[in-house]
C-alpha positions as CSV (number, residue, x, y, z in Angstrom):
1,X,52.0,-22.0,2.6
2,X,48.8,-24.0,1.7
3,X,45.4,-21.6,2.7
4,X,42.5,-24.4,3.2
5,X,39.5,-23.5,1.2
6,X,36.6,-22.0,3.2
7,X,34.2,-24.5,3.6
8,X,30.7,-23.8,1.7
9,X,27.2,-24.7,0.5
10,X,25.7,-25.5,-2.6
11,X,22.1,-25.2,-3.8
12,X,20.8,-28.3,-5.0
13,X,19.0,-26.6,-7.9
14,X,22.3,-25.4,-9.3
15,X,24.5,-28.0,-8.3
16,X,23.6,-30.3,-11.1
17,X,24.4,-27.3,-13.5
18,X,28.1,-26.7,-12.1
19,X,29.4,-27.3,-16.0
20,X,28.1,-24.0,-16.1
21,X,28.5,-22.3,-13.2
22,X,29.9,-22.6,-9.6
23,X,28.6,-21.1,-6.6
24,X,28.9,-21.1,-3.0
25,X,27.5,-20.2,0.2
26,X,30.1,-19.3,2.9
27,X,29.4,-18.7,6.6
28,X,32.1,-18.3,9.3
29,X,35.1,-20.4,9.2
30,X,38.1,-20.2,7.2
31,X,39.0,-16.9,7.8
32,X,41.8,-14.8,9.3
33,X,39.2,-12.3,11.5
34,X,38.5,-12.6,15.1
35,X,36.6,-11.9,18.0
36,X,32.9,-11.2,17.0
37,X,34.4,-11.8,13.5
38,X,36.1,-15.0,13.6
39,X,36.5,-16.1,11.2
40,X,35.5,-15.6,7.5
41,X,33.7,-12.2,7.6
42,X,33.5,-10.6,4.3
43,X,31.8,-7.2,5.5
44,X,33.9,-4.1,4.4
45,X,30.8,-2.2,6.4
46,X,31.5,-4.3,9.8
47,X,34.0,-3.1,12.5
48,X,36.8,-4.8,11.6
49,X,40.0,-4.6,10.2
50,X,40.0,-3.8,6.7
51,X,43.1,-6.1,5.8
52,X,41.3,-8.8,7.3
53,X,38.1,-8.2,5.6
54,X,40.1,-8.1,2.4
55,X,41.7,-11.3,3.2
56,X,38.7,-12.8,3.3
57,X,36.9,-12.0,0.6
58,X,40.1,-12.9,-1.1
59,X,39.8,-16.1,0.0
60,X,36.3,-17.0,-1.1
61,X,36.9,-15.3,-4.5
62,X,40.4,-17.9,-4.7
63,X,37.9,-20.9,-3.6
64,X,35.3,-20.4,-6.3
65,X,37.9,-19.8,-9.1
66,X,38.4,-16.2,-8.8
67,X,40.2,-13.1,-7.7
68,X,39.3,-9.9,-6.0
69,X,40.0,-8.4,-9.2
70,X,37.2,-10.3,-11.0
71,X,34.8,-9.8,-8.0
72,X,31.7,-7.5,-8.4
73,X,29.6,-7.1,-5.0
74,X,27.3,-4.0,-4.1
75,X,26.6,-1.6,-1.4
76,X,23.8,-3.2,0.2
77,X,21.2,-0.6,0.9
78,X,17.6,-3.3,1.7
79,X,16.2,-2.0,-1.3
80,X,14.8,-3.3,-4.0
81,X,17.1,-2.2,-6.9
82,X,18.7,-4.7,-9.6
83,X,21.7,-3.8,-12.1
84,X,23.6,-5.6,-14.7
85,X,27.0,-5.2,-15.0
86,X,30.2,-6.2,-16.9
87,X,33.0,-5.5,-14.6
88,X,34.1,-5.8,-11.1
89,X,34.4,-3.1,-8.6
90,X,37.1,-1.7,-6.2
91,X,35.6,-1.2,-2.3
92,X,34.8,2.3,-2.7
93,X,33.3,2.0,-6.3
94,X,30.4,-0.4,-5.7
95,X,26.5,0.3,-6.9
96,X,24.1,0.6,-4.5
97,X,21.8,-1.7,-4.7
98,X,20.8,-5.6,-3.8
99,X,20.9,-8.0,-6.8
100,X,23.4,-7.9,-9.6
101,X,23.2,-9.0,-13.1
102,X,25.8,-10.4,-15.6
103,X,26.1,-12.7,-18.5
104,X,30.3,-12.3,-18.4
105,X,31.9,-15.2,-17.8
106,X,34.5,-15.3,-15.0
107,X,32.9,-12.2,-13.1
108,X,32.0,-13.0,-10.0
109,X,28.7,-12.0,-8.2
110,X,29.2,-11.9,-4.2
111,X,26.7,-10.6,-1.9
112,X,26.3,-10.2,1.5
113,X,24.1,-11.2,4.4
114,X,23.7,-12.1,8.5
115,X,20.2,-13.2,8.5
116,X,18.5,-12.3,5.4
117,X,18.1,-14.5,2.0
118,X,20.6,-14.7,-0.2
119,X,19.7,-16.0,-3.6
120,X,21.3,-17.5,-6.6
121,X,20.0,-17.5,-9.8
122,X,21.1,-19.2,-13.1
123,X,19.8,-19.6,-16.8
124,X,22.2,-22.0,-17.6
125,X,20.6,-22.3,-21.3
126,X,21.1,-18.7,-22.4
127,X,24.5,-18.0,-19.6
128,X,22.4,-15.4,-17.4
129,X,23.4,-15.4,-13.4
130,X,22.2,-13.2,-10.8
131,X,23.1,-12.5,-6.6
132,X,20.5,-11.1,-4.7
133,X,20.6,-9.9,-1.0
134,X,16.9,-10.3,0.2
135,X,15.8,-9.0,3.5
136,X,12.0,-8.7,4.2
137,X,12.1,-5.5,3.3
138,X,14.0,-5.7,-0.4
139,X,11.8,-9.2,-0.8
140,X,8.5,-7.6,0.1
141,X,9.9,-4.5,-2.3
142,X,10.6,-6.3,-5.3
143,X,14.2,-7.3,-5.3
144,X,13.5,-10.5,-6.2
145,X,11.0,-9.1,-9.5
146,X,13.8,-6.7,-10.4
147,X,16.6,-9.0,-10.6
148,X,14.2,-11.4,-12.9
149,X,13.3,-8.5,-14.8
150,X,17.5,-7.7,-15.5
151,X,17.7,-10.9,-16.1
152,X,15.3,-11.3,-18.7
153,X,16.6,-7.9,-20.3
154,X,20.1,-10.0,-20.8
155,X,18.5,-13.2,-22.7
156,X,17.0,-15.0,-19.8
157,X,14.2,-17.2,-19.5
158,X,12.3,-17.9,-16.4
159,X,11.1,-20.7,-17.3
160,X,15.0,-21.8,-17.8
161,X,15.8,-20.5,-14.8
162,X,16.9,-22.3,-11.5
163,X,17.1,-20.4,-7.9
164,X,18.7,-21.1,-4.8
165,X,17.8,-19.6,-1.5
166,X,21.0,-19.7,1.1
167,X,21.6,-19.9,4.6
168,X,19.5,-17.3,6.7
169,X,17.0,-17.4,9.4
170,X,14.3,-20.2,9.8
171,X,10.6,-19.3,10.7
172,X,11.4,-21.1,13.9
173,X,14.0,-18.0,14.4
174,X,12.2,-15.2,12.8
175,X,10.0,-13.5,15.5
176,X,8.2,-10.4,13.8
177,X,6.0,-8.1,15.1
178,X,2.5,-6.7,13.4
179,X,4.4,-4.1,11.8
180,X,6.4,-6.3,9.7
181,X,3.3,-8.6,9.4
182,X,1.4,-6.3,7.8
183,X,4.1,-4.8,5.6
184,X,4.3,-8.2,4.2
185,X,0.3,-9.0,3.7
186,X,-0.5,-5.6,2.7
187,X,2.4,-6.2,-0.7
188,X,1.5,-9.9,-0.7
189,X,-2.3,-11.2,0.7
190,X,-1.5,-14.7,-0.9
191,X,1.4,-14.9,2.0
192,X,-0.8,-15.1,5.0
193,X,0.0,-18.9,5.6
194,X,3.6,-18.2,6.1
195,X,3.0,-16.7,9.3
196,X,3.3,-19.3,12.7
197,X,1.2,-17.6,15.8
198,X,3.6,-16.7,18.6
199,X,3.1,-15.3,22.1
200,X,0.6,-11.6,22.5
201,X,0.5,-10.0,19.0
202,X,4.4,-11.9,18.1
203,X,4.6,-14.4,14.8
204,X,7.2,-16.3,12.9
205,X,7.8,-15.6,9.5
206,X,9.0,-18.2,6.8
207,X,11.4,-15.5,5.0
208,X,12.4,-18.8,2.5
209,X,9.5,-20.1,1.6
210,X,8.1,-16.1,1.4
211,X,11.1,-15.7,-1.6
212,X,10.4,-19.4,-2.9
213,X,6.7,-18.1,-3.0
214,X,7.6,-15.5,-5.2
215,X,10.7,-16.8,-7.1
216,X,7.7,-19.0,-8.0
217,X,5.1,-16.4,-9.3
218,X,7.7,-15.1,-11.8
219,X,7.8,-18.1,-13.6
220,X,11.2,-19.9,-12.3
221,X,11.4,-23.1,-13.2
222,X,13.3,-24.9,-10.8
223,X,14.4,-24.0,-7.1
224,X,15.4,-24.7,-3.4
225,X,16.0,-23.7,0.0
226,X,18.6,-24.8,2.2
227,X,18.0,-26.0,5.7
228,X,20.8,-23.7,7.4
229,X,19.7,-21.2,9.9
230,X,21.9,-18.5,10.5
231,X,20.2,-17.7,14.2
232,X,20.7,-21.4,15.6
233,X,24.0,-22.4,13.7
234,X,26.3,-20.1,15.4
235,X,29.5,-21.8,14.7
236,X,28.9,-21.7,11.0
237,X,26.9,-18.5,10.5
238,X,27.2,-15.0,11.0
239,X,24.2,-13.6,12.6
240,X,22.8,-10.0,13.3
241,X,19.9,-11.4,15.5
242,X,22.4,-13.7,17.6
243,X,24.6,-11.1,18.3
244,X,22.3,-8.5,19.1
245,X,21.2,-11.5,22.0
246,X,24.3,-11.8,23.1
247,X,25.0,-7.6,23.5
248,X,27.5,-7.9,21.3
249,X,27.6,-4.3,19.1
250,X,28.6,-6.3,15.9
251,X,28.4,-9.2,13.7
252,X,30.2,-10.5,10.5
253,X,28.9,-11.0,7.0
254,X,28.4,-14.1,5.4
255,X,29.1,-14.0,1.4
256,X,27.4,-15.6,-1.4
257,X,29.0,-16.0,-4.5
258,X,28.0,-17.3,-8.2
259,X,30.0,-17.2,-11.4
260,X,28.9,-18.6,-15.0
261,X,32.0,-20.5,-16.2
262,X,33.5,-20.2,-20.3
């Protein structure tokens, strides 16, 4: 039986690199899950059926030119730790942590997310990738700087690097309160203009052009955003915030993958 590959999304940035390397990002459909997880949900944290789960990461793995054996994705802890690695890991063997770092072709970098950023990174001239999962708390942390920094300790160069930000949530969707607000200013003053005034003491945060922002201060040459937003795109996103809407007591996970070809 013919599986149809999971539909996905490419960064322009890296796109025009794919002699290089290939990339995706996947939302919700071409999966085997259901219910709150229909269909494609790659979380092996989530609710759902581990089988399942595996199926699906299988079958983004298979559409990007991999297996689950050549997949390496973390435990996603919002933090702002990068490591490089050489190998991939079984379910219960993953690193803590939020970006990941290789310059092995044919391993596969996959991370997850329902709302947050996630990032691709490639320096296609010296054959360094990197996956980051960037929430507001592991962006206004440093994930973004620590990944770079791994990056550079493998051979690459920011200036040779390109960056794509994936599908998460649009300022339009990001309502914050003056805790998060200040979290953000207080790490970053220079970031003040990516807050929209909403209703009482309530703003809207531009999480993408907050990582753009600082993908740009490091140095990185060439990047982009998508347009997708995980809150208002509900039949091709997972999303933490639309499900918590909707009473629902748990969402899938969206996967990013990257891999630098031989």
């Amino acid at each position: 039986m013919t599986i149809e590959r999971p539909p996905s999304e490419e960064a322009p940035a890296l796109k025009r690199f794919s002699m290089h390397v290939r990339h995706g990002f996947f939302g919700r459909r071409g999966g085997v899950s259901t219910g709150v997880y229909g269909s494609l949900n790659c979380g092996h944290g989530s609710g759902d059926e581990p089988e399942k789960v595996t199926e699906n990461r299988r079958r983004v793995c298979q559409a990007l030119g991999s297996s689950l054996e050549g997949l390496a994705s973390p435990r996603q802890i919002h933090s702002a730790k990068a490591i490089a690695t050489d190998k991939a890991y079984e379910p219960n063997e993953r690193p803590e942590c939020d970006a990941l770092v290789t310059k092995r072709p044919g391993l596969l970098l996959g991370v997850l997310a329902a709302d947050c950023a996630p990032i691709v990174l490639c320096d296609p001239h010296n054959g360094v990738i990197a996956a980051i999962h960037a929430g507001w708390r592991g962006a206004v942390g440093g994930v973004i700087e620590s990944a770079v920094e791994v990056m550079g300790q493998l051979g690459a160069d920011p200036s040779k690097t390109v960056a794509g930000v994936g599908p998460c949530l649009s300022q339009q969707s990001f309502e914050v309160g003056p805790d998060l607000a200040d979290a953000v200013l207080d790490a970053t003053p220079w970031a003040e203009h990516l807050f929209a005034a909403g209703q009482g003491d309530r703003q809207y945060f531009d999480l993408k052009r907050y990582c753009l922002g600082r993908l740009a201060r490091l140095g990185v040459a060439h990047m982009d955003a998508l347009a997708d937003d995980t809150l208002t795109q509900p039949e091709d996103y997972f999303s933490h915030r639309a499900s918590v809407k909707a009473g629902q007591r748990d969402c899938g996970r969206n996967m990013t993958g990257i891999m630098l070809l031989a």
